[in-house]
C-alpha positions as CSV (number, residue, x, y, z in Angstrom):
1,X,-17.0,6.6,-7.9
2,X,-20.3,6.6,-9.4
3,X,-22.1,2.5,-10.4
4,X,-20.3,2.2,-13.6
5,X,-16.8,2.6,-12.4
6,X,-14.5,-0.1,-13.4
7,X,-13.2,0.0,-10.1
8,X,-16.0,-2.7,-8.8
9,X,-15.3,-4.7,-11.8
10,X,-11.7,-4.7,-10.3
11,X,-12.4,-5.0,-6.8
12,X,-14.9,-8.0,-7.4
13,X,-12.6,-10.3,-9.5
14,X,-9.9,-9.6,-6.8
15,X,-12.3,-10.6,-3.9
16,X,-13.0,-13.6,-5.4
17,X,-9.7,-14.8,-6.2
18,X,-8.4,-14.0,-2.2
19,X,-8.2,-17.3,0.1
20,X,-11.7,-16.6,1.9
21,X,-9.6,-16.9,5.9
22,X,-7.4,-13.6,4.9
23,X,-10.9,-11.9,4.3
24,X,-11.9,-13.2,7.4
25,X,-8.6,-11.9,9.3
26,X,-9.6,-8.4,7.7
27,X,-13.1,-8.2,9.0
28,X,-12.2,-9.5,12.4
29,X,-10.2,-6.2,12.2
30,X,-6.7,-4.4,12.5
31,X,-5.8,-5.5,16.0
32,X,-6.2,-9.5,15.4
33,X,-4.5,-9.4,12.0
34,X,-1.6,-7.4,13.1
35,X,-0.9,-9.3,16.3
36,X,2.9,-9.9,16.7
37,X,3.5,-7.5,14.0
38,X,6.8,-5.8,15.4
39,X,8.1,-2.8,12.8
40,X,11.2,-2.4,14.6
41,X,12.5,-6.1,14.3
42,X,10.8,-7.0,10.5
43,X,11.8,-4.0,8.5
44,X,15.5,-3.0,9.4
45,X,15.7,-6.3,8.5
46,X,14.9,-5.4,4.8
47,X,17.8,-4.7,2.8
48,X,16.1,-4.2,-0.3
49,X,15.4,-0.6,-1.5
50,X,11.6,-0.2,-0.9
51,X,9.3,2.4,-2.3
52,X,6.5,3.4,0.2
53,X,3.4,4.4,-2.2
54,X,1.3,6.5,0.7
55,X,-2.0,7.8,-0.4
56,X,-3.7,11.0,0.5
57,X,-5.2,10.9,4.2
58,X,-8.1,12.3,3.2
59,X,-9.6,9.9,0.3
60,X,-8.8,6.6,3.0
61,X,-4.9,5.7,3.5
62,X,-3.7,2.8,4.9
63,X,-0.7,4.3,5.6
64,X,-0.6,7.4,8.6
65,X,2.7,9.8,8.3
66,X,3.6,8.5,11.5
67,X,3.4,4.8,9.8
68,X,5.8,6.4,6.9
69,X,8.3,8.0,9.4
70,X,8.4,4.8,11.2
71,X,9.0,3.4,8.1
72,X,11.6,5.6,6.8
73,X,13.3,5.8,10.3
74,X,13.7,1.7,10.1
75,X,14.2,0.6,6.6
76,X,18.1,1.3,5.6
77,X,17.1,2.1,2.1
78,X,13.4,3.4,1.5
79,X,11.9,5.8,-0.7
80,X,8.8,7.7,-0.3
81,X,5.9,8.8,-2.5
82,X,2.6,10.2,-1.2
83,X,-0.3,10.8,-3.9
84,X,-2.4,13.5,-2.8
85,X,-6.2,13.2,-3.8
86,X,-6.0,9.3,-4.0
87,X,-7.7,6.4,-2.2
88,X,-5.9,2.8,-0.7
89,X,-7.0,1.3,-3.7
90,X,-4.0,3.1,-5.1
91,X,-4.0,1.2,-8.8
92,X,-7.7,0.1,-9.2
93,X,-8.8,3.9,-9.0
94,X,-5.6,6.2,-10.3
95,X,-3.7,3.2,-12.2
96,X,-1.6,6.3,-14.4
97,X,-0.4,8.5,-11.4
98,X,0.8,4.9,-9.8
99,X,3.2,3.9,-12.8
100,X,4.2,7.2,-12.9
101,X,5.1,7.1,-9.0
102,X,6.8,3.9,-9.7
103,X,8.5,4.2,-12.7
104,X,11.4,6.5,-11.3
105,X,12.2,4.0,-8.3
106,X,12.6,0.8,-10.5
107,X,14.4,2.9,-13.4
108,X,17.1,2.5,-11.1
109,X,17.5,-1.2,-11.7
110,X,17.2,-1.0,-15.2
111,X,20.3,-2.8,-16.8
């Protein structure tokens, strides 16, 4: 991203503004913060229509294709959008190709 990316800017004044025991639940690691985390009781239990933002593999997703066919599979009304050449820090590095992913979903609540 190069040193003068806004991104740190970003990524700094978020980092400080996080309760300091969910930082320490995400460098104790995945396994710990997830525990009792059960996909197929939480999210059919969403009714809401959710948009799954999915970033590209490649560049550092959270989210795996198997993650997003779980997802799809078990929430009655999701959507999903994967953005090929970007990072998990979806909006702090690509913050355009995000609104544009998300503006289609939510014009669909627009009064």
């Amino acid at each position: 991203m190069g040193e003068d990316s806004r991104y740190f800017a970003h990524q700094a004044l978020s980092l400080h503004q996080l309760d300091p025991d969910m930082l320490a639940a995400v460098n104790a690691g995945p396994l710990p913060m997830l525990a009792g985390y059960e996909p197929e009781t939480l999210l059919p239990a969403i009714t809401c229509p959710v948009l799954l933002l999915q970033a590209d593999a490649s560049q550092g997703s959270a989210l795996s294709d198997a993650d997003v066919q779980l997802g799809l599979k078990l929430l009655p009304h999701a959507i999903h959008v994967r953005l090929e050449g970007v990072g998990h820090p979806l909006h702090a590095t690509h913050l355009h190709r995000v609104a544009e992913a998300i503006a289609p979903f939510l014009s669909d609540f627009a009064s």
